[in-house]
Backbone bond lengths (Angstrom), bond angles and torsions (degrees), N, CA, C in turn:
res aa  C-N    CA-C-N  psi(-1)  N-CA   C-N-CA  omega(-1)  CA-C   N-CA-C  phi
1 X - - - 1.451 - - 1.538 108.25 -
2 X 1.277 122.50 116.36 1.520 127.26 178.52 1.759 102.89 -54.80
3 X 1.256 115.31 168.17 1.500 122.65 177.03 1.289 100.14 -90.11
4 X 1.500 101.49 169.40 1.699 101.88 -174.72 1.543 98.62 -122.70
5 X 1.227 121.77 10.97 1.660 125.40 169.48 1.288 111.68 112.44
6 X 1.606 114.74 -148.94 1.600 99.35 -161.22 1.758 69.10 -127.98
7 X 1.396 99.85 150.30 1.525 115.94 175.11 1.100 119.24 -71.39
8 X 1.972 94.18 -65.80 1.846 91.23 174.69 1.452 83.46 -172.31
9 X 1.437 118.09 175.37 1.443 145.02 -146.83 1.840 117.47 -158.26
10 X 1.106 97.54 88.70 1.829 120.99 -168.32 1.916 85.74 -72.82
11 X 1.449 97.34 119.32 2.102 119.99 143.83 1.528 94.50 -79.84
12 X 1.802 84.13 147.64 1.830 94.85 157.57 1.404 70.80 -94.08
13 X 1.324 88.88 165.15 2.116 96.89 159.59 1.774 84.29 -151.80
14 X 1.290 95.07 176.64 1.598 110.61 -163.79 1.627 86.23 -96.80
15 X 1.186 152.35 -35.75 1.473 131.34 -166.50 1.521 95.24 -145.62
16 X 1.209 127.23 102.80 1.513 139.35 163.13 1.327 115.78 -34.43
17 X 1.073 123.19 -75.87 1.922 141.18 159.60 1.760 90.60 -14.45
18 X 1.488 118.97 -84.11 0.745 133.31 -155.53 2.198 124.86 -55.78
19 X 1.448 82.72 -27.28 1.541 98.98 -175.28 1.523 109.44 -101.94
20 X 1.491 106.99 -27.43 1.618 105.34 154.06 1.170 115.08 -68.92
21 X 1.292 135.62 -61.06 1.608 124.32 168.77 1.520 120.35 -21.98
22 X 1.797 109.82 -45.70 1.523 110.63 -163.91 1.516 90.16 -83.38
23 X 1.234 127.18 -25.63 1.427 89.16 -165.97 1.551 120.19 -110.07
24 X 1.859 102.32 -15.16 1.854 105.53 139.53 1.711 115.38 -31.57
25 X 1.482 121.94 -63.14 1.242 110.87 -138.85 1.974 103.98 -94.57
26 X 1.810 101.44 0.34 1.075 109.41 -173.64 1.719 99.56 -110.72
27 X 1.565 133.19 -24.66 1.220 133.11 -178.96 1.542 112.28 -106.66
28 X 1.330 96.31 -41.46 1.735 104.11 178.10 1.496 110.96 -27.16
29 X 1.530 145.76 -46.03 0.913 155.50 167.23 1.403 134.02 -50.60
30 X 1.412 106.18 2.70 1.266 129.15 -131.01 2.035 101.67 -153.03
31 X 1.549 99.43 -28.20 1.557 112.48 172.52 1.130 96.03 113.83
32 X 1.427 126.11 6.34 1.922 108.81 179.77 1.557 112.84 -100.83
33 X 1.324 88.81 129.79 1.894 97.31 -158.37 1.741 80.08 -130.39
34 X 1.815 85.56 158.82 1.513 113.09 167.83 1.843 101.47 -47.48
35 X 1.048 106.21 169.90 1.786 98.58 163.43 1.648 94.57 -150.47
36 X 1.260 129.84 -61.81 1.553 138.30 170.76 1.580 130.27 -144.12
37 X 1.475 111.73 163.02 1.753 107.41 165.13 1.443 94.27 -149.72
38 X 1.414 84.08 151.66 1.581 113.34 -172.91 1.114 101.57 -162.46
39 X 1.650 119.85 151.57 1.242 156.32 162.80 1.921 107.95 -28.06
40 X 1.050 127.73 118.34 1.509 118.14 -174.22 1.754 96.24 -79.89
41 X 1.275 112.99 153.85 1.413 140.99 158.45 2.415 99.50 -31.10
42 X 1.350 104.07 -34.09 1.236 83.41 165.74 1.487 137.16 -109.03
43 X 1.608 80.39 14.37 2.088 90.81 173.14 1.172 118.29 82.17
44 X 1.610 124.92 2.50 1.384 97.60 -164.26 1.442 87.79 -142.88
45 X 1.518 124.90 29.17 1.602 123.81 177.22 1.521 108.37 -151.51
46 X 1.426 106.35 163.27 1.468 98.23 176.57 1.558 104.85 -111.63
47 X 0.844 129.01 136.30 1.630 125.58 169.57 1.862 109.56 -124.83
48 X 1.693 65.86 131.36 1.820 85.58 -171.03 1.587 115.20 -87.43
49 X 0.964 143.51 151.62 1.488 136.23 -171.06 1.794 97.86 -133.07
50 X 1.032 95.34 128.61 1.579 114.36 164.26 1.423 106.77 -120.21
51 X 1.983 95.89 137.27 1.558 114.32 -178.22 1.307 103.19 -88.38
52 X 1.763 130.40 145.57 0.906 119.79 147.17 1.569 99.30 -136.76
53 X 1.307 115.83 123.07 1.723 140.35 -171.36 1.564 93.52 65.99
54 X 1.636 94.03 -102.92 1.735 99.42 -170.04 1.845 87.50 -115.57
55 X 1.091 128.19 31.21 1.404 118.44 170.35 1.081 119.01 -110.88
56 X 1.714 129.40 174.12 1.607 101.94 -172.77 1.732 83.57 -141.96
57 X 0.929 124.55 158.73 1.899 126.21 -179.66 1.614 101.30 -145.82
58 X 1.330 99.58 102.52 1.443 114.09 -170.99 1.673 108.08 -96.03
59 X 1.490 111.80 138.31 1.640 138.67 164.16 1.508 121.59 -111.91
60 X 1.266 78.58 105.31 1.358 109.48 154.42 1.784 153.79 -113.76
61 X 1.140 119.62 144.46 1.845 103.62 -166.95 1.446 90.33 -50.69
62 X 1.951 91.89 168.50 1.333 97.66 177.51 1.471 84.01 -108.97
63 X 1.336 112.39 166.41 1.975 126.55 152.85 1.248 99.73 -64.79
64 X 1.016 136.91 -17.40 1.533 117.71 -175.30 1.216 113.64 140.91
65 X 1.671 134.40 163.09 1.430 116.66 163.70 1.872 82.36 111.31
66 X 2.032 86.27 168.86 1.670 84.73 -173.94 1.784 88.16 -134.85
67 X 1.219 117.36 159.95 1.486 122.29 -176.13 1.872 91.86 -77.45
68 X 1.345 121.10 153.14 1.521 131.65 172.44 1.963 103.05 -130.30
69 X 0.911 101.77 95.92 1.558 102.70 177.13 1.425 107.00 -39.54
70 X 0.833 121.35 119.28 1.970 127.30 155.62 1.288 82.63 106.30
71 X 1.928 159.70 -5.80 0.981 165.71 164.53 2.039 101.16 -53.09
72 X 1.601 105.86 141.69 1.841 94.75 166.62 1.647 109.50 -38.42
73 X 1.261 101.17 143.65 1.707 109.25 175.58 1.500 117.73 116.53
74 X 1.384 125.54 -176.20 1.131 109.73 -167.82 1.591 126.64 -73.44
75 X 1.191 153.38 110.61 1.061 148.90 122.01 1.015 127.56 43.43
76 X 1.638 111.14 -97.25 1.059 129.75 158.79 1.754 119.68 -158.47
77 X 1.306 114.98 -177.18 1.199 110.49 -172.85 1.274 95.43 -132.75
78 X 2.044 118.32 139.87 1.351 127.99 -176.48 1.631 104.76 -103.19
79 X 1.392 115.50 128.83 1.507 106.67 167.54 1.665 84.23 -116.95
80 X 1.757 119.04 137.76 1.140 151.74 143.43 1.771 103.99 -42.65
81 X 1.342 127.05 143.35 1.295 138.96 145.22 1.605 118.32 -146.95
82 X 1.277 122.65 169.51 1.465 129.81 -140.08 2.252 94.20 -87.16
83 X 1.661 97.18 -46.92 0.995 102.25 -156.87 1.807 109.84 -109.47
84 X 1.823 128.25 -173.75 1.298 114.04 149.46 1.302 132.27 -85.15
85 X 1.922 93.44 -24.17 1.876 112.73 160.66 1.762 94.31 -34.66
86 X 1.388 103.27 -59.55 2.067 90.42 -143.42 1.375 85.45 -56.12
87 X 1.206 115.95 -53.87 1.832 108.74 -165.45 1.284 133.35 -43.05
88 X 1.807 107.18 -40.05 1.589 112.97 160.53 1.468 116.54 -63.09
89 X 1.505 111.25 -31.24 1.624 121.44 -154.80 2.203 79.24 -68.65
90 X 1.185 121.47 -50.24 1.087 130.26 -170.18 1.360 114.13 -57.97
91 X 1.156 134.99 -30.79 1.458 168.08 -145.73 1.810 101.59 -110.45
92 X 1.134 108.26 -23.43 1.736 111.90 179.63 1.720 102.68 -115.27
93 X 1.342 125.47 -30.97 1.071 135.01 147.78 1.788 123.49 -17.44
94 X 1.760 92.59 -67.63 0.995 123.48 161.72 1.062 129.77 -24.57
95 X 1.321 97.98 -74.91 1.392 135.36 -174.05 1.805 114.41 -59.71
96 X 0.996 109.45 -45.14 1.696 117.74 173.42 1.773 105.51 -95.41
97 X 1.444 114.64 -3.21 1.628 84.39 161.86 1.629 115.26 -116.05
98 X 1.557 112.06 39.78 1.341 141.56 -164.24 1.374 120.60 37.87
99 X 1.233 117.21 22.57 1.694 128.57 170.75 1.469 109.92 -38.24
100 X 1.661 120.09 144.30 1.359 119.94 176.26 1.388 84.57 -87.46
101 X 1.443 105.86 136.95 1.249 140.21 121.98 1.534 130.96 -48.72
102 X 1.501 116.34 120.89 1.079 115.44 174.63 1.719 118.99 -125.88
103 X 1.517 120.99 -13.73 1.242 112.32 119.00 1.521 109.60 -150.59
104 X 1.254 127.73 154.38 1.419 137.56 -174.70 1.686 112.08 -57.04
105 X 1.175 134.82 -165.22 2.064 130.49 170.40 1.309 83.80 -78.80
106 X 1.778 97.97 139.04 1.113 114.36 150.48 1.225 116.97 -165.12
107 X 1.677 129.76 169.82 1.242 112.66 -167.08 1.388 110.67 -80.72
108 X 1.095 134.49 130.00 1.488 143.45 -179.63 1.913 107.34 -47.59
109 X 1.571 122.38 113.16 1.457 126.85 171.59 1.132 112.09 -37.86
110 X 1.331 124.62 -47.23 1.250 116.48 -163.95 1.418 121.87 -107.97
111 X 1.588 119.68 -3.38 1.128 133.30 -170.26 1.828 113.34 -129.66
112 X 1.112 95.37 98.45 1.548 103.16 -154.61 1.551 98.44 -79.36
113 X 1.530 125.74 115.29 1.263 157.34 -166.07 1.824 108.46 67.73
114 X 1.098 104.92 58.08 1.597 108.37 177.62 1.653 81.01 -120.86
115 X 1.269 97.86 141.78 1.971 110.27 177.08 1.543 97.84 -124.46
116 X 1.188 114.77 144.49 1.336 129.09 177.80 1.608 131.35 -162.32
117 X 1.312 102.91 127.32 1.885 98.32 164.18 1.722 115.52 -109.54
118 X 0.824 95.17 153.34 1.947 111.26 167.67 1.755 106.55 -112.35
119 X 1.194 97.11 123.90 1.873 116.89 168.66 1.720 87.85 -145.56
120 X 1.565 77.85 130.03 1.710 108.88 157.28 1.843 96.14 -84.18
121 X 1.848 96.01 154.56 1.260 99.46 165.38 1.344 105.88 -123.26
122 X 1.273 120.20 -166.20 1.609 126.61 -144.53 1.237 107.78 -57.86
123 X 1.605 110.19 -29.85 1.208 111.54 -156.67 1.880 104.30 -92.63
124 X 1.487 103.62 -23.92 1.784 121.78 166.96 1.623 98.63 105.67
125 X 1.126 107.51 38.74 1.628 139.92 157.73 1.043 90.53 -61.35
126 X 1.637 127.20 140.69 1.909 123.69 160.92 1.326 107.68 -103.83
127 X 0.916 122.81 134.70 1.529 111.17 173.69 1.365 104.32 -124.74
128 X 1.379 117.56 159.33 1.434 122.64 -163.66 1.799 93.68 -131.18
129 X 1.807 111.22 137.18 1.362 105.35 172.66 1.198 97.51 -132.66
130 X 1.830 107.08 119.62 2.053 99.95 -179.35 1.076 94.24 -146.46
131 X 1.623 98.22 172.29 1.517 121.48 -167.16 1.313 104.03 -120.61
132 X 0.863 127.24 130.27 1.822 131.19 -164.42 1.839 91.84 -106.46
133 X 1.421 77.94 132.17 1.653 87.85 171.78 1.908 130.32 -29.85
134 X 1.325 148.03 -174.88 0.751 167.11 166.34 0.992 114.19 -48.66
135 X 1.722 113.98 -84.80 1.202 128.30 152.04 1.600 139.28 -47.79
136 X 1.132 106.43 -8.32 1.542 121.27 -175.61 2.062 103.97 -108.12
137 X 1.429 101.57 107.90 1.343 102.34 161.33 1.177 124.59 -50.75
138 X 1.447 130.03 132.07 1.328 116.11 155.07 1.523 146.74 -36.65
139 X 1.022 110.69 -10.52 1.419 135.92 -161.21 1.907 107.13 -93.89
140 X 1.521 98.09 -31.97 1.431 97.30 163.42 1.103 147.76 -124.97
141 X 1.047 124.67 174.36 1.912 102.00 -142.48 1.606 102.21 -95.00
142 X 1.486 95.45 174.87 2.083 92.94 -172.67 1.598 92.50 -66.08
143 X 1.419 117.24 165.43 1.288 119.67 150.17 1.317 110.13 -116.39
């Protein structure tokens, strides 16, 4: 039986409130909406889930500790969009809710018409927002 993909992928982040705000007011535009919260499997947190298409990217407190980019753990996280508008539109977003930048749109070196920005979020999460070429489905990854 082939897999049917990855569902969704829970951050601790250090302030919930705070990392839903950043990434409502930085993805929301984009189709990423609240979807639910509920009680976690250990009873003693709430974790919020945001939809984006059929994926879900869940927040939760952290125990403690601070994310270190290039540190074990995630990397970064890719959200897909249709156009290079959304990506700049995302990129000014950015830009007025004083997000680090880690690099501005640009055309990807190695992926000839892939467009992309990098913003860390509060917590120094990277997130990546690109537009895959023409010819390139969304569905598969840059090479």
């Amino acid at each position: 039986m082939p897999a049917r993909g990855i569902h969704h992928v829970d951050l601790a982040v250090r302030d919930v409130e705070r990392s839903l705000a950043f990434y409502l007011q930085l993805l929301g535009p984009l189709g990423l909406e609240e979807d639910s919260r509920y009680r976690s499997y250990r009873g003693t947190e709430e974790v919020v889930y945001l939809r984006y298409g059929e994926q879900f990217l869940g927040l939760r407190p952290a125990d403690g500790g601070e994310h270190h980019y290039y540190d074990v753990g995630i990397e970064h996280v890719a959200f897909y969009v249709d156009s290079r508008e959304e990506v700049d539109a995302a990129y000014e977003r950015s830009l007025s809710m004083g997000a680090r930048i880690h690099y501005p749109p640009e055309e990807d070196r190695d992926v000839e018409g892939y467009y992309e920005l990098f913003v860390f979020d509060p917590d120094g999460i990277r997130l990546e927002i690109g537009c895959a070429p023409p010819d390139q489905p969304p569905s598969s990854p840059p090479s």
